[in-house]
C-alpha positions in Angstrom: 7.6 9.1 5.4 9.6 9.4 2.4 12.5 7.9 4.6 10.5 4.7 4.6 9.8 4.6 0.8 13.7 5.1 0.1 14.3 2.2 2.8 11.9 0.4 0.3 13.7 1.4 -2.6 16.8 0.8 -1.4 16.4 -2.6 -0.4 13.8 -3.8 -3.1 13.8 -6.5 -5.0 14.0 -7.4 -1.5 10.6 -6.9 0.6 10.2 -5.2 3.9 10.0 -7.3 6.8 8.3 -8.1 10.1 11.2 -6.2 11.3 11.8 -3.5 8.9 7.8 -2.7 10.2 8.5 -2.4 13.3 11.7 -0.4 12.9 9.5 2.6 11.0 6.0 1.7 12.8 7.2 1.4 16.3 4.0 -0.7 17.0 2.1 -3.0 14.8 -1.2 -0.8 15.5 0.5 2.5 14.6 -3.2 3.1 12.6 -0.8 6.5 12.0 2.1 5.1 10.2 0.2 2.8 8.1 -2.3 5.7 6.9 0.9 8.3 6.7 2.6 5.4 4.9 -0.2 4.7 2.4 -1.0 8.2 1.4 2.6 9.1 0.4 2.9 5.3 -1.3 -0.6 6.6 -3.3 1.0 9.9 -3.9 4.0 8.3 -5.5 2.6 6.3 -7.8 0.0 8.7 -9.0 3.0 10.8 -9.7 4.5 8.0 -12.0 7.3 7.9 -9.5 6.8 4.7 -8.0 6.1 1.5 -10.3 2.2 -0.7 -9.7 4.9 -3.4 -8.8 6.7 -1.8 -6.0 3.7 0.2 -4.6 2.0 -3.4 -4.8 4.4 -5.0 -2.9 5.2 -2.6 0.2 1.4 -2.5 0.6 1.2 -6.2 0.8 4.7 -6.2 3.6 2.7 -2.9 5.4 -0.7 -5.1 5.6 0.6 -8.0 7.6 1.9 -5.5 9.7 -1.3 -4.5 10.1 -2.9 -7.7 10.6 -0.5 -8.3 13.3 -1.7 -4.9 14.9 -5.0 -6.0 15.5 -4.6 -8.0 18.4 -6.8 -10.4 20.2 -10.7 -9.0 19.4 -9.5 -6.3 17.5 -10.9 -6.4 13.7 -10.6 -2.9 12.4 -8.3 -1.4 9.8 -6.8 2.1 9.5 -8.2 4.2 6.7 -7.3 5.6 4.1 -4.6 2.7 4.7 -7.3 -0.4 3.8 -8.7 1.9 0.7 -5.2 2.5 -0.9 -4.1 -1.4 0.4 -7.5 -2.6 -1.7 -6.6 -0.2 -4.7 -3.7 -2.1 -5.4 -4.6 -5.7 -4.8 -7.8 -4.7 -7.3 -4.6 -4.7 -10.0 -3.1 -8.1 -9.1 -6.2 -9.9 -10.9 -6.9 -10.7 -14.2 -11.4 -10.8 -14.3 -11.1 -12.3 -17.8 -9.8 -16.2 -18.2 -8.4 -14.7 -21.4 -6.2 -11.8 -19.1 -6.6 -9.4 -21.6 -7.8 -6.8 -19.7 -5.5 -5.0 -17.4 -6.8 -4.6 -13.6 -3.8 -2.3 -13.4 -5.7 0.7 -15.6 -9.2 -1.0 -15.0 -9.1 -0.7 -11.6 -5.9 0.3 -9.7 -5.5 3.6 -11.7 -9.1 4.8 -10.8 -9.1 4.0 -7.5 -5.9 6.1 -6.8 -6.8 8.7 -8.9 -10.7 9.6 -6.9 -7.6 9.2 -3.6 -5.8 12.3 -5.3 -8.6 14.0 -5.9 -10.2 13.3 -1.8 -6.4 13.8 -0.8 -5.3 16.9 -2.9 -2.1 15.0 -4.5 
């Protein structure tokens, strides 16, 4: 997996495509790949070596990926992949219409750390 995150790296600013999911996934409903994927983006940024913005992003590219995999009836989600995909999005969102609170810390930053502790990283 960390092959994927340096693709990431690599290309960022840029985002990963329909493409560049399908290149690494193999399928759009590889429930595998996006949970592997998750984990190690979870791992990363609990570590401090992957920024709230870039973690953000690939989990955004990685859940239309998803989306795509469910196919026609098809309505669940790969877990710890929706967990981890919910735990960033949490930080994208300012509650107060003053935004001074910080969803990052108030939210993103527990949620991955109780995913270390569940996860052992």
């Amino acid at each position: 997996m960390s092959e994927l995150l340096q693709f990431a790296i690599d290309k960022s600013p840029q985002r990963l495509t329909r493409e560049d999911t399908i290149r690494w996934a193999g399928t759009f409903n590889n429930w595998d790949f996006y949970n592997g994927a998750a984990l190690e983006i979870a791992k990363g940024y609990h570590r401090g070596e992957l920024s709230y913005t870039f973690c953000d992003g690939v989990m955004n590219d990685l859940w239309s990926g998803v989306q795509e995999g469910f196919g026609p009836g098809k309505n669940e989600v790969p877990e710890p992949f929706f967990e981890i995909y919910e735990a960033f999005d949490a930080g994208e969102y300012h509650r107060r219409h003053d935004k001074t609170d910080d969803p990052v810390v108030e939210f993103t930053n527990p949620a991955i750390t109780d995913l270390a502790i569940r996860f052992s990283f």
